[in-house]
C-alpha positions in Angstrom: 0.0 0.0 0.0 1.1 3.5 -0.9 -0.1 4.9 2.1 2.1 8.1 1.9 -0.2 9.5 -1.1 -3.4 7.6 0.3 -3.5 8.6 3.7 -5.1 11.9 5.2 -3.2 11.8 8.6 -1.0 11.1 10.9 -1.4 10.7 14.3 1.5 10.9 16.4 2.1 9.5 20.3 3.4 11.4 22.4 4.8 9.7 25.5 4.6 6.1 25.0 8.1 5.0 26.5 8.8 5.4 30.3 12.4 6.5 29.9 11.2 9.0 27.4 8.7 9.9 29.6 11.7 10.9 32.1 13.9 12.6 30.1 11.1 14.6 28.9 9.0 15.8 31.6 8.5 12.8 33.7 4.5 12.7 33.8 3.4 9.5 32.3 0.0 9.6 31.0 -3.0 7.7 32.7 -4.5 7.7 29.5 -2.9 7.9 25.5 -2.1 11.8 24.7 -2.0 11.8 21.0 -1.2 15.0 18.3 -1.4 15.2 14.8 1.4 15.8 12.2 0.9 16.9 8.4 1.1 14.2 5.8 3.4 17.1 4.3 5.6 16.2 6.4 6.4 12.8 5.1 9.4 11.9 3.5 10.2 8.7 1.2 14.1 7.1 1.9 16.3 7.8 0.7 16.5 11.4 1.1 17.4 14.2 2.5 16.0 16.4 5.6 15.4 19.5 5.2 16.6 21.5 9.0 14.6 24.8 9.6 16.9 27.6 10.4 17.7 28.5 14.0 16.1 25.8 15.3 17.6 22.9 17.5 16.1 19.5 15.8 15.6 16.1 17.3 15.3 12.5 15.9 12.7 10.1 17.7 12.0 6.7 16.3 8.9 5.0 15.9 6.5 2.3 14.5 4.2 3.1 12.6 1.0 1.1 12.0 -0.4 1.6 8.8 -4.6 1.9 8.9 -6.1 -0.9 6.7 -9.6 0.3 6.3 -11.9 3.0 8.1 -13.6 2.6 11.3 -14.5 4.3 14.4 -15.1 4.0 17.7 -12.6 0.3 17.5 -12.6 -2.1 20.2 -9.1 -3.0 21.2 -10.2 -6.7 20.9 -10.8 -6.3 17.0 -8.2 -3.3 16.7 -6.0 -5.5 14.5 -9.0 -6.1 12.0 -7.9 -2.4 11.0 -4.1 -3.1 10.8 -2.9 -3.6 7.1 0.7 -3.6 8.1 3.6 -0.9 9.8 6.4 1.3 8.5 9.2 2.8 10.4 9.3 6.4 11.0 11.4 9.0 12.3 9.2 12.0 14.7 11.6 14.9 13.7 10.9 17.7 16.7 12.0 20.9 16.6 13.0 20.8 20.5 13.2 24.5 21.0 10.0 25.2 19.5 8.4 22.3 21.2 9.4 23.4 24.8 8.7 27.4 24.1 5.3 26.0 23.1 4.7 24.0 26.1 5.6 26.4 28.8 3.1 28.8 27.1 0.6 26.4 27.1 0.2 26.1 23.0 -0.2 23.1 20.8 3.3 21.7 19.2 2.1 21.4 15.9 5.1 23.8 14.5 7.3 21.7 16.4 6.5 18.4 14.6 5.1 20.2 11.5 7.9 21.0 9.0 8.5 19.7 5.5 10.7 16.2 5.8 9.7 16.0 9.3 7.9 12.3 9.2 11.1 10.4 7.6 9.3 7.3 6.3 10.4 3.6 5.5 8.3 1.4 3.1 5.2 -0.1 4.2 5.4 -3.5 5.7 2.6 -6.1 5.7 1.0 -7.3 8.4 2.1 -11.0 8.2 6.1 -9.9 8.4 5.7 -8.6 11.8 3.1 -10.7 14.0 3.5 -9.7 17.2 4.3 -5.9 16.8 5.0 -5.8 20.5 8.2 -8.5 19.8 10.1 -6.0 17.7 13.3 -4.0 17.9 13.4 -0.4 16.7 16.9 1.7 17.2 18.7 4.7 15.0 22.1 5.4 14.5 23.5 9.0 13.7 27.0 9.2 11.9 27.3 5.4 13.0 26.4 5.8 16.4 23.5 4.4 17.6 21.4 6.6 19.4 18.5 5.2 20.2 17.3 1.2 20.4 14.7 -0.5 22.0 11.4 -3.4 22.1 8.9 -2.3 21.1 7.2 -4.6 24.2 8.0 -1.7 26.5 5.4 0.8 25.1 3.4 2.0 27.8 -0.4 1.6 25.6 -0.1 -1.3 23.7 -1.4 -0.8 19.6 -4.9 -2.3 20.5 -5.0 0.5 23.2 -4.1 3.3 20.8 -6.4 2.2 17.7 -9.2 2.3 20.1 -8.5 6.1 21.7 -7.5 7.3 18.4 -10.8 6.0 16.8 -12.6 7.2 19.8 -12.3 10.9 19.0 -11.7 10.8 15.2 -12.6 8.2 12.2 -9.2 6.4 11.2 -9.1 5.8 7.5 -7.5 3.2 5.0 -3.9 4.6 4.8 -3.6 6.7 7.8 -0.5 6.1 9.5 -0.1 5.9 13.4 3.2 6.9 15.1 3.6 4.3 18.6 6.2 7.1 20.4 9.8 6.5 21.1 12.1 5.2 23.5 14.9 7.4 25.2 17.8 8.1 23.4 16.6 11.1 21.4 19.4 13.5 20.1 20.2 16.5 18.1 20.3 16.0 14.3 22.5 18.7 12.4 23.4 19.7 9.2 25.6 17.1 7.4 24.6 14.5 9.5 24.3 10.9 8.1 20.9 9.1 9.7 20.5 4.9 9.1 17.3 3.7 11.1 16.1 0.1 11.6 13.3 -2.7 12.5 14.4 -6.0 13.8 11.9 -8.9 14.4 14.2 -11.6 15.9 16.9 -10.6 14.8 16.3 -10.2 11.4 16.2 -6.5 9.6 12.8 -6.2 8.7 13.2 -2.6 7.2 16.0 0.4 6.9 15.6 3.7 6.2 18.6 6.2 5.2 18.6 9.8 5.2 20.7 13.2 5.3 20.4 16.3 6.7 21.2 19.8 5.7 20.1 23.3 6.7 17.4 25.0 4.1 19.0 28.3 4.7 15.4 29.5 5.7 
């Protein structure tokens, strides 16, 4: 599935990983706390991202889970009836215009909004990952690995989150869900060299590789 041209949204996690939870603010949610990102911000590897000027950006890796058909109000027992597969994904955050945002009380949209700020692998079918909660996801930046985790430490499972998501709006066939990430998130800068990866038992499932470079605007 092309979801990157099909799909009207994405909706985007926000605290899903205890440890990210603590380096961020250290509330962790009693209940999924969930934002939305433009589907302009996609971008297909290989390629290259696009850093706003002035602004201090952020790498956070995710799995995705790719919305087979529409449906609202799901119940997490039939959640995965609306699963047509997953795709990893990099939530870029522009950190400094996340955290003015918060203390003033705003939404983060700009934040998480830019061009090239949903760095996107291929879509992955269901059947290649069946337990999507038995899954390695990690990121390595110039070689170094930043950030890499299970996937069987998210804090709301994917049942949990298809069901609060469809709860306040209709998910549709191509719509792309973003679980949250693990701790480890770092500073991307221009001329930086990004490899990101999904391991089911040890086996690369999917990589993604991208650049960075300042737009100059």
């Amino acid at each position: 599935m092309d979801f990157v041209e099909k799909g009207k949204k994405i909706v985007a996690i926000g605290k899903n990983y205890i440890k990210h939870v603590q380096e961020f603010d250290g509330i962790v949610p009693t209940e999924p706390m969930f934002f939305l990102k433009p589907t302009t911000s996609y971008l297909k590897s290989p390629g290259t991202i696009g850093l706003p000027k002035g602004t201090i950006v952020h790498h956070e890796i995710e799995l995705g889970v790719v919305i087979g058909k529409k449906g609202k109000h799901i119940p997490k027992e039939n959640a995965y009836d609306y699963v047509a597969g997953y795709a990893l994904a990099i939530d870029m955050t522009a950190r400094d215009v996340q955290q003015i945002a918060s203390k003033a009380g705003h939404p983060w949209t700009v934040s998480k909004g830019y061009d090239d700020f949903c760095p996107i692998g291929e879509f992955i079918p269901k059947d290649q990952i069946p337990n999507p909660h038995d899954a390695t996801i990690w990121i390595k930046v110039n070689d170094e690995v930043k950030q890499s985790e299970s996937t069987s430490i998210m804090v709301f499972d994917i049942p949990t989150l298809i069901s609060a998501v469809s709860d306040v709006m209709t998910l549709e066939e191509g719509d792309l869900i973003v679980t949250g990430t693990p701790d480890g998130v770092g500073l991307v800068k221009d001329g930086d060299i990004i490899k990101a990866g999904l391991e089911v038992d040890g086996k690369l499932i999917s990589e993604i590789n991208f650049d960075a470079k300042d737009r100059g605007y």
